[in-house]
C-alpha positions as CSV (number, residue, x, y, z in Angstrom):
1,X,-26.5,50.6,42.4
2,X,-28.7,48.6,40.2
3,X,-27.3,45.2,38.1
4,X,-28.5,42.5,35.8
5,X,-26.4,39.4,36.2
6,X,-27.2,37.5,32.8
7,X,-25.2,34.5,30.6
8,X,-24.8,33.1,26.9
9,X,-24.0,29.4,27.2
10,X,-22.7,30.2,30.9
11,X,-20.6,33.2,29.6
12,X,-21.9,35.3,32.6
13,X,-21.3,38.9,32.9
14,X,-23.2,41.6,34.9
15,X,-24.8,44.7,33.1
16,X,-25.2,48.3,34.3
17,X,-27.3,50.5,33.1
18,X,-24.8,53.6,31.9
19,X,-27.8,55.6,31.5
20,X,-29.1,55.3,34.3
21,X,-26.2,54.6,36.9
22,X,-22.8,56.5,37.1
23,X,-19.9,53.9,37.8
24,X,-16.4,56.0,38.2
25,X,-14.1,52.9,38.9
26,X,-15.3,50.3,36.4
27,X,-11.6,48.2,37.1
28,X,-11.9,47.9,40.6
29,X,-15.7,47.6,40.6
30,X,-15.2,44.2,38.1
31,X,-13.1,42.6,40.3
32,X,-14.9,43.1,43.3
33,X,-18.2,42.1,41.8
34,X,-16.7,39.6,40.0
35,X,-15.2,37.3,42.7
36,X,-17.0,34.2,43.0
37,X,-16.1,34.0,46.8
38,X,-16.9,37.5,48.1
39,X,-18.6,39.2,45.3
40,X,-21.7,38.3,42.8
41,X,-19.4,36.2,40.7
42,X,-19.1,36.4,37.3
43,X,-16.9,36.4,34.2
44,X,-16.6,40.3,34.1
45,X,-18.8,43.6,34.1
46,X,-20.5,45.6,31.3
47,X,-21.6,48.7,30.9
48,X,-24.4,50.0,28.4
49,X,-23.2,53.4,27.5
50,X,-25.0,56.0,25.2
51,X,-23.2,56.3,22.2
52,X,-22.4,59.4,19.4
53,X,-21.8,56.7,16.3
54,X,-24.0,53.6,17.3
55,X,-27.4,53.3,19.3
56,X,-25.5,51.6,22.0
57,X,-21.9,51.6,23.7
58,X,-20.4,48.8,25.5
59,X,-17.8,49.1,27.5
60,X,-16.1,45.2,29.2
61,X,-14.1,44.6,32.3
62,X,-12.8,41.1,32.9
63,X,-12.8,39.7,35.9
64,X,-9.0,40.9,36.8
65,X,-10.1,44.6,36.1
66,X,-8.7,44.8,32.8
67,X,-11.0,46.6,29.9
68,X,-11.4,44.0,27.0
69,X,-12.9,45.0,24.0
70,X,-15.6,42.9,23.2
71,X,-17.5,39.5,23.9
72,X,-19.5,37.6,21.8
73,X,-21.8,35.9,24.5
74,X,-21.5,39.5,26.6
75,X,-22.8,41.2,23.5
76,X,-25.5,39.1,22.7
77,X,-26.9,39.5,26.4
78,X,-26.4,43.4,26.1
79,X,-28.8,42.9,23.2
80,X,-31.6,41.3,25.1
81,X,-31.1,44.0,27.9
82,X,-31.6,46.9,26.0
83,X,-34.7,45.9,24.3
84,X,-36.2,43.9,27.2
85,X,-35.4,47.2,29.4
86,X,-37.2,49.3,27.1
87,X,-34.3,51.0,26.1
88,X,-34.8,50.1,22.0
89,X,-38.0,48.9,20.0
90,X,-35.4,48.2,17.5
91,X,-34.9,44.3,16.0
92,X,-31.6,45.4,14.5
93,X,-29.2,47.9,16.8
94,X,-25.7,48.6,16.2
95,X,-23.4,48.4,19.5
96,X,-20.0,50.4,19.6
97,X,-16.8,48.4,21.0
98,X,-13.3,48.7,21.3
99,X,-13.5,46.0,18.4
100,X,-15.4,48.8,16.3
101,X,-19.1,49.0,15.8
102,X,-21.1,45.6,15.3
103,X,-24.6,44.8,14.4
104,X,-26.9,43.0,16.1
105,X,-30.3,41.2,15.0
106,X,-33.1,40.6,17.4
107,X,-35.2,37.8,17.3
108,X,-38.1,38.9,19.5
109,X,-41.2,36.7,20.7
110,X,-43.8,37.3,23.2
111,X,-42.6,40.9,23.5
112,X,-39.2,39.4,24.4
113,X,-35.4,38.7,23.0
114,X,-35.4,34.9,22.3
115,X,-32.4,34.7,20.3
116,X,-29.7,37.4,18.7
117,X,-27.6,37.0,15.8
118,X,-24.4,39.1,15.9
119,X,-22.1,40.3,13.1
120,X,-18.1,40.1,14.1
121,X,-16.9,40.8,10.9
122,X,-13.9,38.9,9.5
123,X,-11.1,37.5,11.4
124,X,-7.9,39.2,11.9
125,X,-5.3,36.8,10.8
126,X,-2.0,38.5,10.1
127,X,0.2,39.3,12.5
128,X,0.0,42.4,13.3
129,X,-4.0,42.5,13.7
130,X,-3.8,40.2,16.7
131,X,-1.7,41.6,17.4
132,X,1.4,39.3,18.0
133,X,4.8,40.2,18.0
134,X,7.1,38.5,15.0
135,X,7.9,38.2,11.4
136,X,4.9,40.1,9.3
137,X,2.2,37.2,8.2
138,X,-0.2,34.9,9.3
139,X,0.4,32.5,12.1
140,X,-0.6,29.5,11.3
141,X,0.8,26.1,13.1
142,X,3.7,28.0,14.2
143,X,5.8,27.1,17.1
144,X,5.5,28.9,20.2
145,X,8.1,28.2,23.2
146,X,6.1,28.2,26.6
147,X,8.2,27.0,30.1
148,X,9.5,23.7,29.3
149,X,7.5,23.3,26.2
150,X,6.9,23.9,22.9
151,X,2.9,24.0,21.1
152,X,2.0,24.5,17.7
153,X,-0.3,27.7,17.6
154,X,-2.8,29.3,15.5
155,X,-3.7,32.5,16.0
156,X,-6.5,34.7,15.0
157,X,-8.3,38.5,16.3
158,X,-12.0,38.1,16.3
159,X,-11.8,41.6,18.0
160,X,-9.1,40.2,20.5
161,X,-6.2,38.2,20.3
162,X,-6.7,33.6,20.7
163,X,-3.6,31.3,20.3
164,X,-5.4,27.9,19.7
165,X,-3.6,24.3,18.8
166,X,-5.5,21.3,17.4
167,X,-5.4,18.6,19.5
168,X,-6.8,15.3,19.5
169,X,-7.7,15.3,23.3
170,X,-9.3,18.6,24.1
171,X,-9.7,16.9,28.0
172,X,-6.4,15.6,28.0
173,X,-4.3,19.3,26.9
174,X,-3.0,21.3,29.8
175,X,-4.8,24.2,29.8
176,X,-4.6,25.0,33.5
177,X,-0.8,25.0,33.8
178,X,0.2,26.6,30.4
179,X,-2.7,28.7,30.2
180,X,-1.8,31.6,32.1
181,X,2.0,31.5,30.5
182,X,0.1,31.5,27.1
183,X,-1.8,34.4,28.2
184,X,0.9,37.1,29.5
185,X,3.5,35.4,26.8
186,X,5.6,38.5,25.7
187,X,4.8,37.4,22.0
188,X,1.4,38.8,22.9
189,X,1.8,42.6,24.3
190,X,-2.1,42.9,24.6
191,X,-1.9,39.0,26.4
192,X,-4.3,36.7,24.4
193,X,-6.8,34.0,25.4
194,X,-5.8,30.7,24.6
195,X,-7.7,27.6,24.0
196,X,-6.9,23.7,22.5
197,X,-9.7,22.4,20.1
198,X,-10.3,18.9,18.5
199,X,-9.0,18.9,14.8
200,X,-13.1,17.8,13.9
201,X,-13.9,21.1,15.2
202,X,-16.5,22.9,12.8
203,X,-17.8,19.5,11.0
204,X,-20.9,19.0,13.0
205,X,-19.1,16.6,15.3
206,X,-18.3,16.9,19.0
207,X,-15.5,18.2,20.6
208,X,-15.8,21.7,22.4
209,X,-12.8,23.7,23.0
210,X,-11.1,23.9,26.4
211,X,-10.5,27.5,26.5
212,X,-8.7,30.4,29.2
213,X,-9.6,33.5,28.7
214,X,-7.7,36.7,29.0
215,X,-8.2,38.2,32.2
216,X,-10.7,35.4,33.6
217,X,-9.1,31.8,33.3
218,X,-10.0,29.0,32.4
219,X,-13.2,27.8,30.7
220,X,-13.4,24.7,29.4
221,X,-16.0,23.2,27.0
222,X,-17.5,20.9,29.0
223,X,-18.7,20.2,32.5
224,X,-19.1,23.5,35.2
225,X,-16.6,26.2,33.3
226,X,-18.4,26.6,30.0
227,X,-17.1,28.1,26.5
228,X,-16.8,32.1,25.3
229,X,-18.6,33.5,22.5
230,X,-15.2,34.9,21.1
231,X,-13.2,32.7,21.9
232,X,-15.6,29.8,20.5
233,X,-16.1,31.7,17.3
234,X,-12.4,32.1,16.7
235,X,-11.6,28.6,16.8
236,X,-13.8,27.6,13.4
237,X,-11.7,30.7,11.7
238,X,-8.8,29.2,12.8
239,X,-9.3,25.9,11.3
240,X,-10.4,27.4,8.1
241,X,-7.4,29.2,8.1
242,X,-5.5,25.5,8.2
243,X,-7.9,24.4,5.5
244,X,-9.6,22.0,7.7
245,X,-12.9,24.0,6.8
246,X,-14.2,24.6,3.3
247,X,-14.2,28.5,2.5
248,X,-17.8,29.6,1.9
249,X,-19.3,27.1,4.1
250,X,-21.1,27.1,7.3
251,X,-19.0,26.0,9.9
252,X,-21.1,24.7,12.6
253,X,-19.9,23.9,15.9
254,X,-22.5,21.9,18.8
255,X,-21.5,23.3,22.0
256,X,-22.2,21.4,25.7
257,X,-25.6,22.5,26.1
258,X,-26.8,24.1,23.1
259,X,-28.2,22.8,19.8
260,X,-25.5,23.4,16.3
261,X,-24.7,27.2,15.8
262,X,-23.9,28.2,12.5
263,X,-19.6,29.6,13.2
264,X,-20.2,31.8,10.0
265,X,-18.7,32.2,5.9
266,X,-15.5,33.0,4.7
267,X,-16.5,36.7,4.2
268,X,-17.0,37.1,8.4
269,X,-18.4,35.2,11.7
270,X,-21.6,35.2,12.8
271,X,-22.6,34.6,16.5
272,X,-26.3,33.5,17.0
273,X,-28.1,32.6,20.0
């Protein structure tokens, strides 16, 4: 079986080729692949699937096995596959997830994909859209109860479910040990990835979130583990949802290792690579 191992700002993933390959156990493939020990190593598989509503499917497996239903880094990459592999000549394609279908825009030089821009529509912020269990409504700095501690959450769906607080020492917060409980918390029945940002996040000033992911683990902003494209995307929604962003403006974000990218407008978020 053939595979593209490929990353977005070290969100790496590897690609199959659904039209080409026939993979019956996607769950336990991912999480033999995905072992950084005794497999390739990665963040989680994807496959490129025909599909009846878009031009492309995609189809994601964490690392754990577990079918997510979209990435914005993983996403990105499927982009450049499918028109470096020949498999589109188009500079805008339309990918279906479990998120819904999202549009993609190609940025092609020297016959290449240099850079893609990605749609993710608006974030989810009630309740019920995370989803997280609870009184109907937004959660917005709310307390949530983990082991022998209480932290202050937002929480937002860019597709799937982030818990985030605003800290003022991303470095400092323990993502490690509360993490996983934040993950697999019964208030989330889908589990959620989690992350702790710096209250400046979105002005143009440092200070990269230090973010878990569902199914994976931890990532944090800086240094080897480096941040998702959902998770990172989520974040600038949910400071705008506390009003620490101006509606209608860019939000940008500098990430470790890439220049500013523009986090998106009130109306939806906008990935770009």
């Amino acid at each position: 079986m053939r595979f593209t191992k490929m990353h977005g700002i070290g969100n790496d993933y590897l690609y199959i080729d659904g039209f080409q390959e026939t993979v019956k156990d996607p769950e336990t493939l991912a999480r033999q692949m995905s072992d950084r020990h005794f497999g390739v190593g990665s963040d989680g598989l994807i496959l490129i699937l025909p599909s009846a509503q878009a031009d492309f499917r995609m189809r994601m497996f964490n690392a754990d096995g577990s079918e997510a239903e979209m990435c914005g880094n993983g996403i990105r990459c499927l982009a450049k596959y499918v028109y470096d592999h020949g498999l589109t000549r188009k500079d805008a394609i339309t990918v279906e997830t479990l998120a819904g279908t999202l549009t993609l825009e190609l940025t092609v030089q020297g016959g290449k994909v240099a850079r893609v821009r990605v749609d993710m529509g608006r974030p989810r912020l009630e309740r019920g859209e995370i989803p997280m269990l609870g009184v109907p409504g937004r959660v917005v700095n709310e307390p949530l109860a983990v082991g022998d501690r209480s932290f202050q959450v937002t929480a937002v769906s860019m597709g799937n479910p982030h818990c985030v607080s605003f800290v003022p020492d991303v470095a400092a917060f323990p993502v490690t040990t509360y993490g996983p409980l934040i993950e697999r918390h019964p208030a989330f029945p889908r589990r959620t990835s989690r992350g702790a940002a710096h209250p400046d996040l979105g002005t143009g000033r440092r200070g990269d979130p230090g973010l878990r992911h569902r199914g994976v683990g931890h990532r944090g902003g800086r240094g080897a583990h480096r941040p998702g494209g959902t998770p990172g995307r989520g974040a600038p929604a949910r400071r705008r949802s506390r009003d620490r962003v101006g509606r209608g403006r860019p939000c940008v974000h500098d990430w470790a290792g890439g220049g500013g990218l523009p986090g998106g407008v009130a109306r939806g978020v906008r990935r770009r690579r």
